[in-house]
Backbone bond lengths (Angstrom), bond angles and torsions (degrees), N, CA, C in turn:
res aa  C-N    CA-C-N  psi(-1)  N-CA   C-N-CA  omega(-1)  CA-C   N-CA-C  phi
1 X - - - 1.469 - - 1.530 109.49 -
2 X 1.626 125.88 137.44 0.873 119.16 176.73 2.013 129.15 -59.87
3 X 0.980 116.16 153.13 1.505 93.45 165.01 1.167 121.75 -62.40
4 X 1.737 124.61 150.32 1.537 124.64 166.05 1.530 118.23 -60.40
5 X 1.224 123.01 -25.67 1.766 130.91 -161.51 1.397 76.42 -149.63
6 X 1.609 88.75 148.61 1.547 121.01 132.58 1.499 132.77 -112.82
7 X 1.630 96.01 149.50 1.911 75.78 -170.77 1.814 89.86 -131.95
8 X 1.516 97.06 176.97 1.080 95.18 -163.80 1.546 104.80 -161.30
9 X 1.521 133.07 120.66 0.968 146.56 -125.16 1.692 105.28 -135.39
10 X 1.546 129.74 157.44 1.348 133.86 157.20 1.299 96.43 -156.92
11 X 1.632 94.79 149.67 1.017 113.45 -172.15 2.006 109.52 -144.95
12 X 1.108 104.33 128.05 1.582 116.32 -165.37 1.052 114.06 -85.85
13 X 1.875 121.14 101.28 1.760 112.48 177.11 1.402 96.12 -103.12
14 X 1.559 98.19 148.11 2.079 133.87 178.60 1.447 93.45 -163.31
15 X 1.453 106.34 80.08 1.904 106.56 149.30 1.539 95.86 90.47
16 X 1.323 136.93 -9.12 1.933 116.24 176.91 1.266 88.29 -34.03
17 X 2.043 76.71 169.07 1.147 98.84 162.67 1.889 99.76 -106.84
18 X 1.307 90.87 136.79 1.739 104.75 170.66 1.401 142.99 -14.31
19 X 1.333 89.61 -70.59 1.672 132.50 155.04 1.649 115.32 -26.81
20 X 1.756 117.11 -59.50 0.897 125.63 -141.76 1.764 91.29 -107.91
21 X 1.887 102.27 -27.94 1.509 98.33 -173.61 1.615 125.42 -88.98
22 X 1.480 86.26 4.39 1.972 110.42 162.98 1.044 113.66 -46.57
23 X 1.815 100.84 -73.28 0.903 127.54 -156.69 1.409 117.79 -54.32
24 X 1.623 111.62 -34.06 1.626 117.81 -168.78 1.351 95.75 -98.26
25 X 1.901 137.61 -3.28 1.370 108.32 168.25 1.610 102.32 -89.86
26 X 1.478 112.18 -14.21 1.244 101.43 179.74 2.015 123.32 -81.56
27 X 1.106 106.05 2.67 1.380 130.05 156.26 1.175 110.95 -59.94
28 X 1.195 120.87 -71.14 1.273 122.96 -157.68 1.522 104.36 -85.80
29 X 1.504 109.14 -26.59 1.883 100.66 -175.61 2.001 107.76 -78.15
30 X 1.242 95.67 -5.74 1.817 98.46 -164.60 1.874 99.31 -98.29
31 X 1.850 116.51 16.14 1.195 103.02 155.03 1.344 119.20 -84.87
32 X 1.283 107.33 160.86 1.601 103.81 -175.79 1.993 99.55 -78.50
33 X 1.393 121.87 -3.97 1.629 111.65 -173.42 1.291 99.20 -40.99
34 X 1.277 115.48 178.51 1.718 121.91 139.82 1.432 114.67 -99.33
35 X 1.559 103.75 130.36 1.649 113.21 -137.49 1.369 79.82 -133.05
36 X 1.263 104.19 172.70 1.642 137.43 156.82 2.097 107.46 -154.96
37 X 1.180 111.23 127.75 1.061 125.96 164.46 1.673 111.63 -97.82
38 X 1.697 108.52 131.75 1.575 122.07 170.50 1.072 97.43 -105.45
39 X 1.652 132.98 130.27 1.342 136.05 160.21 1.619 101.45 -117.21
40 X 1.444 110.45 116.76 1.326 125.79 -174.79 1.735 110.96 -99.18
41 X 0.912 120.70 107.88 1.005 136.86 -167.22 1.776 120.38 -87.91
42 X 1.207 115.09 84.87 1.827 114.42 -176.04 1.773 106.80 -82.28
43 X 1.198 107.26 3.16 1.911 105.34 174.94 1.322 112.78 -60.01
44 X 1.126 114.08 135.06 1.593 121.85 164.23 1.092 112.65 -49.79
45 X 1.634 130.62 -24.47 1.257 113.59 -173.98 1.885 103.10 -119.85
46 X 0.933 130.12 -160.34 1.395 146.85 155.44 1.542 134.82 -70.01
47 X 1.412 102.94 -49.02 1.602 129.69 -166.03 1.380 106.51 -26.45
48 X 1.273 131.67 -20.14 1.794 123.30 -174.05 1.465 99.77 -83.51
49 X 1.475 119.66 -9.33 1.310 97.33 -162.87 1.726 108.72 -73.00
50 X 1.049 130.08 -64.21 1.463 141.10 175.94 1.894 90.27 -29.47
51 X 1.283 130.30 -21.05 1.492 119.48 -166.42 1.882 92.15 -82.69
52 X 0.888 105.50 -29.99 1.803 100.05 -168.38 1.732 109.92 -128.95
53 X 1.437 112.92 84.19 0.940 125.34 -155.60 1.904 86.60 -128.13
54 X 1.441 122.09 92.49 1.730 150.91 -165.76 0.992 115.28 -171.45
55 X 1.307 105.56 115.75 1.555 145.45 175.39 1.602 92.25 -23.22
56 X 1.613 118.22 -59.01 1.183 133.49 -165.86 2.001 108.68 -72.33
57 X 1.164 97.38 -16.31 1.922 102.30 173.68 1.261 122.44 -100.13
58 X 1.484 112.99 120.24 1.669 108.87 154.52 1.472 112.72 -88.01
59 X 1.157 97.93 144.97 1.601 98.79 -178.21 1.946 84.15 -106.69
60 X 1.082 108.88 141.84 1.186 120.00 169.88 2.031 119.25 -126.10
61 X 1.402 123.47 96.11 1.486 128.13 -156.05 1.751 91.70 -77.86
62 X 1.700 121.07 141.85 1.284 121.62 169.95 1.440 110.08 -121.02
63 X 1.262 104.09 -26.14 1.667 98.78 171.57 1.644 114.89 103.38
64 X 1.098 96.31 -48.18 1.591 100.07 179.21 1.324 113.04 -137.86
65 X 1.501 147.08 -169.13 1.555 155.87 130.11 1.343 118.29 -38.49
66 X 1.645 112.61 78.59 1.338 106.70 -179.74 1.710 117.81 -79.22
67 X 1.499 101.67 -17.41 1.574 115.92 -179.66 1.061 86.99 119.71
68 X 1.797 111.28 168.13 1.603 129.16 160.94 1.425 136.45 -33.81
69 X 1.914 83.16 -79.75 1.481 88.58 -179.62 1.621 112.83 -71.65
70 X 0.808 139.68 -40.41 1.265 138.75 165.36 1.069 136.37 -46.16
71 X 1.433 138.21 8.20 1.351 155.51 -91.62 2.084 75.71 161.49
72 X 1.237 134.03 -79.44 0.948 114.70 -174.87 1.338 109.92 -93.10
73 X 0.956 157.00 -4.74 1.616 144.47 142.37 1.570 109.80 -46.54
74 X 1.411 120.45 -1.79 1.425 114.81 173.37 1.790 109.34 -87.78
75 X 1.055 107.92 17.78 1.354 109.32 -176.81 1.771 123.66 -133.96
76 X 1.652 91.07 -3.42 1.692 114.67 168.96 1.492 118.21 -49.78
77 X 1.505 113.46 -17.85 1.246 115.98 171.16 1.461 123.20 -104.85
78 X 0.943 112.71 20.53 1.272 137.20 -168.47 1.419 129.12 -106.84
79 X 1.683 94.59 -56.11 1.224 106.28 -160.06 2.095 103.35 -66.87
80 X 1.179 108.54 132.23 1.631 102.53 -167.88 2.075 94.45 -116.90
81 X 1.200 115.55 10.74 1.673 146.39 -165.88 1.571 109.58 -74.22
82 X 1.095 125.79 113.72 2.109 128.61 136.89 1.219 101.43 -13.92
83 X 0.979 141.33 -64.52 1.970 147.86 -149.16 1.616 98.50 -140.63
84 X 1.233 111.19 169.41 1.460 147.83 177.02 1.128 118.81 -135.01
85 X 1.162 138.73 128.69 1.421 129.86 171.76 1.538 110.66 -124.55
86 X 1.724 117.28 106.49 1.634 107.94 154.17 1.142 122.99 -58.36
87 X 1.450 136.16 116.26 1.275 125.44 151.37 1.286 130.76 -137.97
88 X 1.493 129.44 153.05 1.029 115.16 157.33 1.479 165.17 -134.92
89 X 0.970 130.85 -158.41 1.371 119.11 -145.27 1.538 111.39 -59.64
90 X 1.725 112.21 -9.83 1.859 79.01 178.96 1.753 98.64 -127.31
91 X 1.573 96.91 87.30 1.977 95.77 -169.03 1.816 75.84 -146.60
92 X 1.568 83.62 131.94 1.858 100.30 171.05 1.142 104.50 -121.36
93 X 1.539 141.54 157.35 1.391 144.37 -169.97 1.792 96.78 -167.29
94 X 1.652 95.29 151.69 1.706 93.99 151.04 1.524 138.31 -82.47
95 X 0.922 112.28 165.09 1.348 126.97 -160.86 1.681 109.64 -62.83
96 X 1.301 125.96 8.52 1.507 123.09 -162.33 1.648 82.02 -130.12
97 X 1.200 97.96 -33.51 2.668 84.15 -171.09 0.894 112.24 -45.78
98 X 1.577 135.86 -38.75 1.401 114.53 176.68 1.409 119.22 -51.37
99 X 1.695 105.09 -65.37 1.393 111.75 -179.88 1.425 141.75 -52.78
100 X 1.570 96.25 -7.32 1.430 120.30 -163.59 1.761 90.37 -101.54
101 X 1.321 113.36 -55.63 1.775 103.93 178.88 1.421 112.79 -87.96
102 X 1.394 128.20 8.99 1.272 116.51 141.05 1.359 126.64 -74.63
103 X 1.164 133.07 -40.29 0.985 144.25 143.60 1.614 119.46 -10.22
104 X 1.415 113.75 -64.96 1.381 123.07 150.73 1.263 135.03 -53.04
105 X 1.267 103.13 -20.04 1.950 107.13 -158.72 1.498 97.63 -104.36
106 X 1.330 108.69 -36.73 1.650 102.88 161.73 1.346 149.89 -51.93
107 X 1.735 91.96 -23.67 1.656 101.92 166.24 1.377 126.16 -94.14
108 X 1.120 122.60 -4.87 1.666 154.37 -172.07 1.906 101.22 -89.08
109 X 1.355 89.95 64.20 1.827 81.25 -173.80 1.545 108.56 -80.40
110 X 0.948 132.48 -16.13 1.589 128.73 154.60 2.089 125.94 -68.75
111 X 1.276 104.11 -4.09 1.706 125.77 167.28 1.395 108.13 -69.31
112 X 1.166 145.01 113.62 1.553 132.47 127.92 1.636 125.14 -51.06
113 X 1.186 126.37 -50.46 1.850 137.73 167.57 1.207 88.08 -147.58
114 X 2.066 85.75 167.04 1.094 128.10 -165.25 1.584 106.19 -134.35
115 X 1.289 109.13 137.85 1.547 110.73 -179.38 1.449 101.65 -105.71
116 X 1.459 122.93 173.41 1.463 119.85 164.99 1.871 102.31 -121.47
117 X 1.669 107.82 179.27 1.549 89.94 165.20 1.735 112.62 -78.94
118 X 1.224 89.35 169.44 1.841 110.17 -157.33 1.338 82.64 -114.03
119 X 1.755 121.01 143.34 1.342 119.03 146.94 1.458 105.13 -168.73
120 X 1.690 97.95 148.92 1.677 114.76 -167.87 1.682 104.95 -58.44
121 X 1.432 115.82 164.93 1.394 117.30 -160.24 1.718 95.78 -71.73
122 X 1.156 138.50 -9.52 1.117 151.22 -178.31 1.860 105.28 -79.36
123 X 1.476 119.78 -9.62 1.134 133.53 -167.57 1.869 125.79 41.36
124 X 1.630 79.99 23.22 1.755 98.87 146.41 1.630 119.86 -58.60
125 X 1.123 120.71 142.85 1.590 137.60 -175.45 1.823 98.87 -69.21
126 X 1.022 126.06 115.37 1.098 121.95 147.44 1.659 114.03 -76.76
127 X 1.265 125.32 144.68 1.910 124.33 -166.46 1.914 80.36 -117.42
128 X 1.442 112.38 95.18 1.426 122.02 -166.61 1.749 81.67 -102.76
129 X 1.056 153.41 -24.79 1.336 142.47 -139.72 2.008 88.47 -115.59
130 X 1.238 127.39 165.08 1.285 109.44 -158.45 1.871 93.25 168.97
131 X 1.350 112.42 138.21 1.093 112.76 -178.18 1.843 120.96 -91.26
132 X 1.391 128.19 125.07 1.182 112.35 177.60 1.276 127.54 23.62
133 X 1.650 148.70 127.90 0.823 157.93 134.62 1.857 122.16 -19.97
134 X 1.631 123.25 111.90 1.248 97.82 150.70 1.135 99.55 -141.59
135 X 1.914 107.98 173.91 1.890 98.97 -166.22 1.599 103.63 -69.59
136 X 1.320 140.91 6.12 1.159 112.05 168.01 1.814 109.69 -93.50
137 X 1.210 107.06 -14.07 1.901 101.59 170.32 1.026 108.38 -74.35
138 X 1.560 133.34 -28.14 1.546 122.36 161.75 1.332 123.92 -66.37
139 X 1.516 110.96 -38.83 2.021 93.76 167.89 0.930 106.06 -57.73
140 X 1.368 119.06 -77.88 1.754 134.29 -172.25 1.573 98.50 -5.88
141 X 1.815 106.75 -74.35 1.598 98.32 -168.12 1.646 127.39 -61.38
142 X 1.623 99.90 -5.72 1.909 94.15 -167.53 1.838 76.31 -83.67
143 X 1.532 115.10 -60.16 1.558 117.29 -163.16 1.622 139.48 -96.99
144 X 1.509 98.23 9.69 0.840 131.29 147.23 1.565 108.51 53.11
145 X 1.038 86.99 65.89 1.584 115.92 178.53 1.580 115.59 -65.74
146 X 1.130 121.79 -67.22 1.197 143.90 176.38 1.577 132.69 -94.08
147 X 1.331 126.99 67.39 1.606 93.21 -163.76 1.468 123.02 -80.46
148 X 1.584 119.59 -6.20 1.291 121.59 167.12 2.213 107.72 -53.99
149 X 0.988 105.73 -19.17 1.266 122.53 -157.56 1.889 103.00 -76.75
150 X 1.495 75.52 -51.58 1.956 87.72 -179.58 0.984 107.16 -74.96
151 X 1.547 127.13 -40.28 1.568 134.81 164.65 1.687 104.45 -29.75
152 X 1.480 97.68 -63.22 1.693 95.79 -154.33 1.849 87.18 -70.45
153 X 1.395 129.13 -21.30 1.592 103.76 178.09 0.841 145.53 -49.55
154 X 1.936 87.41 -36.11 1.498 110.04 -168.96 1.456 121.23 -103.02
155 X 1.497 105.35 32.52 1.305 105.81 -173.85 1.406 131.86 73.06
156 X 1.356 125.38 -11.72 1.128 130.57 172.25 1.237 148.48 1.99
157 X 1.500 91.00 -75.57 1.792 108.57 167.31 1.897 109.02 -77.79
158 X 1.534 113.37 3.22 1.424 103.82 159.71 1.763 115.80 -74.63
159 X 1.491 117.39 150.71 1.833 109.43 150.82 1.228 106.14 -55.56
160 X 1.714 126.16 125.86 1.363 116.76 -177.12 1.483 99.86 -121.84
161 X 1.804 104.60 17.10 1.642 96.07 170.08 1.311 98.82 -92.94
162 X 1.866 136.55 -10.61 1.459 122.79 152.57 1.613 129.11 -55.81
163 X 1.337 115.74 162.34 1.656 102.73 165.97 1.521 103.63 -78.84
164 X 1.295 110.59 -169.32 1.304 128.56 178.71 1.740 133.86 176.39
165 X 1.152 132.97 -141.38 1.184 104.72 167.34 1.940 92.21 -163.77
166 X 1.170 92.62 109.29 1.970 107.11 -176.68 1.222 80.93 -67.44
167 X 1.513 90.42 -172.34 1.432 121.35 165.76 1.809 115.95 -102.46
168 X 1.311 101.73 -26.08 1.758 118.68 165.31 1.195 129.36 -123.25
169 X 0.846 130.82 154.47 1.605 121.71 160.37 1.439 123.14 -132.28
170 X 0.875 158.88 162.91 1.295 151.15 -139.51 1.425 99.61 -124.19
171 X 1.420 136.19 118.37 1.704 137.98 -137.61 1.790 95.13 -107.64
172 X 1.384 116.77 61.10 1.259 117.47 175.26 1.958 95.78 -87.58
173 X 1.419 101.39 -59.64 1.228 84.79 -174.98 2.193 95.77 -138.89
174 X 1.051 91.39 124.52 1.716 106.06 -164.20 1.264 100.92 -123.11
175 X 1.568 136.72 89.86 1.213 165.13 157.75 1.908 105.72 -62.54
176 X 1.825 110.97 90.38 1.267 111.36 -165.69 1.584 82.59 -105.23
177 X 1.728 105.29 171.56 1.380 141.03 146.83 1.776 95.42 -55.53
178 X 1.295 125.12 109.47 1.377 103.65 166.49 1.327 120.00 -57.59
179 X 1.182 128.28 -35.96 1.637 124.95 -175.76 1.183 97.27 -58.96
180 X 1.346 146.86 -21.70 1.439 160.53 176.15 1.231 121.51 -50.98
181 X 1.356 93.42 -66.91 1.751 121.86 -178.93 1.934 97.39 -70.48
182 X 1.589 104.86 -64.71 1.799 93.25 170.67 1.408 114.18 -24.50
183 X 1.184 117.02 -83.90 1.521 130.26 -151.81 1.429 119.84 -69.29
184 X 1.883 114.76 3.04 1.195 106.50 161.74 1.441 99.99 -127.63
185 X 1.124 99.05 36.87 1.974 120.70 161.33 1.528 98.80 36.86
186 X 1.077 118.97 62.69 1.526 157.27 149.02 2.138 87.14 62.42
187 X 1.027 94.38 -139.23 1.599 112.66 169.23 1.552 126.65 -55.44
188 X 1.482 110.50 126.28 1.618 93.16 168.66 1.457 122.57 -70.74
189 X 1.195 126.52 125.63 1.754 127.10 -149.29 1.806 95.22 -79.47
190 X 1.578 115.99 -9.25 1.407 106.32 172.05 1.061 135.51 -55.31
191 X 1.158 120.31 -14.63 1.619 133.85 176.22 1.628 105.03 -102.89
192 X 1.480 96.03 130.67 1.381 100.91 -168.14 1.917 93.77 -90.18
193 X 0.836 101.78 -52.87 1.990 108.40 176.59 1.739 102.83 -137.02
194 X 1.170 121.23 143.51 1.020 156.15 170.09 1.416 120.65 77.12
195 X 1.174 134.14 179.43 1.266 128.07 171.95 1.835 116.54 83.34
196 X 1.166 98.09 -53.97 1.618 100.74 -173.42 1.174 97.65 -52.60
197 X 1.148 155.79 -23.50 1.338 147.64 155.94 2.383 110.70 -21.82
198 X 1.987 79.89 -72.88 1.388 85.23 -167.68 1.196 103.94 -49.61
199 X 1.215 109.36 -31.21 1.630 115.78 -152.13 1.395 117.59 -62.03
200 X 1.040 111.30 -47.90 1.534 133.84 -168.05 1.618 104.23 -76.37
201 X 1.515 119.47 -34.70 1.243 129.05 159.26 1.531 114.96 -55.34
202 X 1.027 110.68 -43.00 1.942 116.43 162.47 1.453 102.29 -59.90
203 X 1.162 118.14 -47.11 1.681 111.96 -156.60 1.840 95.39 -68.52
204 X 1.208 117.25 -35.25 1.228 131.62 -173.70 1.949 112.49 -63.48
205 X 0.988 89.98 -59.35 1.440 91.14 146.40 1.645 160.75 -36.57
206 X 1.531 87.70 -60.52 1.662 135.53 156.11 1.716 90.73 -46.94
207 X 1.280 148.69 -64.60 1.428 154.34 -141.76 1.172 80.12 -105.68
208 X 1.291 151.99 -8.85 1.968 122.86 171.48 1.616 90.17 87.56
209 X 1.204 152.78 32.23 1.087 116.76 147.79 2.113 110.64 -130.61
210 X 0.734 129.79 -165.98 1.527 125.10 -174.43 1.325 111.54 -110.02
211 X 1.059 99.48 167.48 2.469 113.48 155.35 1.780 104.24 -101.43
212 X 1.097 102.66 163.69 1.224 117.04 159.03 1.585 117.64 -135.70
213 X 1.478 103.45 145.58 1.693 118.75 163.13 1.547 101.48 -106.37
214 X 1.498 113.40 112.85 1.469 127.30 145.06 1.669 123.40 -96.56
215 X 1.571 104.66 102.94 1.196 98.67 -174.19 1.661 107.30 -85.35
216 X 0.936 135.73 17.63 1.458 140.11 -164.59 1.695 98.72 -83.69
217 X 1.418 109.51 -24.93 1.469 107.53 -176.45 1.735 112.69 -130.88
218 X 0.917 117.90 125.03 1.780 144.29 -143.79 1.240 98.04 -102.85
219 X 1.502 110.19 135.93 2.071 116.74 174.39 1.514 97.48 -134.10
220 X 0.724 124.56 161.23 1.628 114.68 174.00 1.521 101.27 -134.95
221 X 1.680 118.49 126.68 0.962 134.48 -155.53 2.002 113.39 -125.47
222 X 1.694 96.11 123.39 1.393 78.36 -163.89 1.792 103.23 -102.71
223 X 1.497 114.08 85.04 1.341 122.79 177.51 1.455 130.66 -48.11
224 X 1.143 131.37 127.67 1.527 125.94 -158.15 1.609 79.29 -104.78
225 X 1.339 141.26 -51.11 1.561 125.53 -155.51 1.642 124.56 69.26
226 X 1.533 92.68 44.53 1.726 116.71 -148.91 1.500 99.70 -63.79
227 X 1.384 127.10 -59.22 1.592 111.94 164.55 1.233 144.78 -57.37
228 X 1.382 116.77 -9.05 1.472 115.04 155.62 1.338 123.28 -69.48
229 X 1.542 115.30 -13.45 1.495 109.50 -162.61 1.932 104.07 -120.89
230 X 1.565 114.12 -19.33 1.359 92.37 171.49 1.647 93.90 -120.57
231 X 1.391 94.51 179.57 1.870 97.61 -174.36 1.451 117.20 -91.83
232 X 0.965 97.75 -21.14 1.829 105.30 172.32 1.469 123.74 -80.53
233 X 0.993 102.59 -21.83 1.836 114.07 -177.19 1.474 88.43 -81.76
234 X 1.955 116.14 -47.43 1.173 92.96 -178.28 1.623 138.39 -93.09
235 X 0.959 105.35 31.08 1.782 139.69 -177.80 2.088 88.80 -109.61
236 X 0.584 113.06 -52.50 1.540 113.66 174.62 2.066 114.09 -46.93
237 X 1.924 82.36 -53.58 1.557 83.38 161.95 0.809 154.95 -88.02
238 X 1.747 105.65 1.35 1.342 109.93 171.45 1.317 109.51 -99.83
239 X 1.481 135.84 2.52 1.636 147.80 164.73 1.271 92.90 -59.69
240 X 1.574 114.70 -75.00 1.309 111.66 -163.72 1.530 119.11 -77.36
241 X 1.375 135.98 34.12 1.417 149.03 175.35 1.672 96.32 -117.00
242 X 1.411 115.76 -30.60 1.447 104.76 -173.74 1.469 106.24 -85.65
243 X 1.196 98.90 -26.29 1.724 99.87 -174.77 1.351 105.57 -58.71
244 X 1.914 106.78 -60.29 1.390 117.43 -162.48 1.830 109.94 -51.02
245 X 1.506 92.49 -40.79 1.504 107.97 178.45 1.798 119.67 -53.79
246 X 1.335 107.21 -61.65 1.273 103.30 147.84 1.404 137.25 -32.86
247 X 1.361 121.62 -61.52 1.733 129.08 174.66 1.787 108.92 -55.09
248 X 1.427 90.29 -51.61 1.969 89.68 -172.59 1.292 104.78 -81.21
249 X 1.357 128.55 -40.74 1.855 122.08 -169.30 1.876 82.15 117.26
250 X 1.523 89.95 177.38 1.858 113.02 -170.49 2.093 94.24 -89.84
């Protein structure tokens, strides 16, 4: 029998590690949907290609660091898919989450994507759902000023084993309506790293329709927390906080 949906996925390599970025195309290629995987490639060199050599993969070569979102808006013309899936390279899941939150995401005609719960390989809670951005929730979280503060960001005092609908979600893995993702012409390419997450969650908004968090279905996500720990990533994040800050207001 044919599949009901097809879905169709990209995913942005700069430096994984190998090992770990197997593992998450082989996630996504071991649903039974009818799929196509985009692996967008920002390496200076080529060398992954011979690594993902499936009927079900385009390898797509960029040559250099084009940035994130931009990096997957190279595939907006492409996608011919029911769903879209952002994800990336280090998120493992079983073989039924897609089919299981499509399933959901299809009846949700006011939804653009759907998140699931997030948690470290330790099956610690990642708190991926998070209220609007302002520059004091970004100090707070590098220096941690407040933790009642991050509490109240992250939803906390909500049940977060219900779904619901934040105001952000944290763009590890963002399972859209492709007509969704089309029509708000994927990412704003102004942000070179970070942010386009919130952003696009505004834009989603911005168009009258919502996100959803279904925690009923589990990904386990292995988070590096890359701007707290080198200085350039975090010079990256504070570019793209002024921008976002600028576009939305304080």
């Amino acid at each position: 029998m044919k599949p009901r949906f097809k879905i169709t996925a990209t995913i942005v390599l700069y430096k994984d590690n190998l090992n770990t970025l197997k593992q998450t195309t082989k996630s996504f290629l071991e649903t039974n949907l009818s799929k196509k995987l985009f692996l967008v490639d920002n390496n200076p060199t080529d060398v992954l290609k011979s690594e993902f050599n499936h009927a079900d993969v385009e390898y797509i070569f960029v040559g250099k660091n084009i940035g994130f979102g931009k990096a997957h808006n190279l595939v907006l013309d492409k996608v011919d898919s029911d769903f879209h899936l952002i994800l990336n390279p280090d998120i493992q899941f079983t073989k039924l989450v897609l089919t299981n939150l499509i399933n959901v995401l299809e009846k949700l005609q006011e939804v653009s994507f759907i998140s699931p719960k997030v948690v470290y390989s330790n099956q610690e809670n990642q708190f991926i759902c998070r209220k609007n951005p302002t520059p004091f929730d970004l100090i707070n979280r590098r220096l941690k000023l407040s933790k009642q503060k991050i509490f109240e960001n992250e939803y906390r005092s909500k049940d977060l084993l219900e779904p619901f609908s934040p105001e952000f979600i944290h763009g590890c893995f963002m399972l859209f309506k492709t007509k969704d993702f089309v029509n708000l012409k994927g990412f704003d390419e102004r942000y070179f790293l970070y942010m386009e997450d919130a952003d696009i969650c505004r834009k989603v908004y911005q168009s009258g329709k919502k996100i959803y968090y279904y925690p009923k279905e589990i990904i386990t996500h292995t988070h590096q927390k890359g701007s707290s720990k080198k200085t350039k990533l975090f010079f990256f994040h504070l570019s793209s906080a002024i921008k976002y800050f600028l576009k939305w207001g304080i």
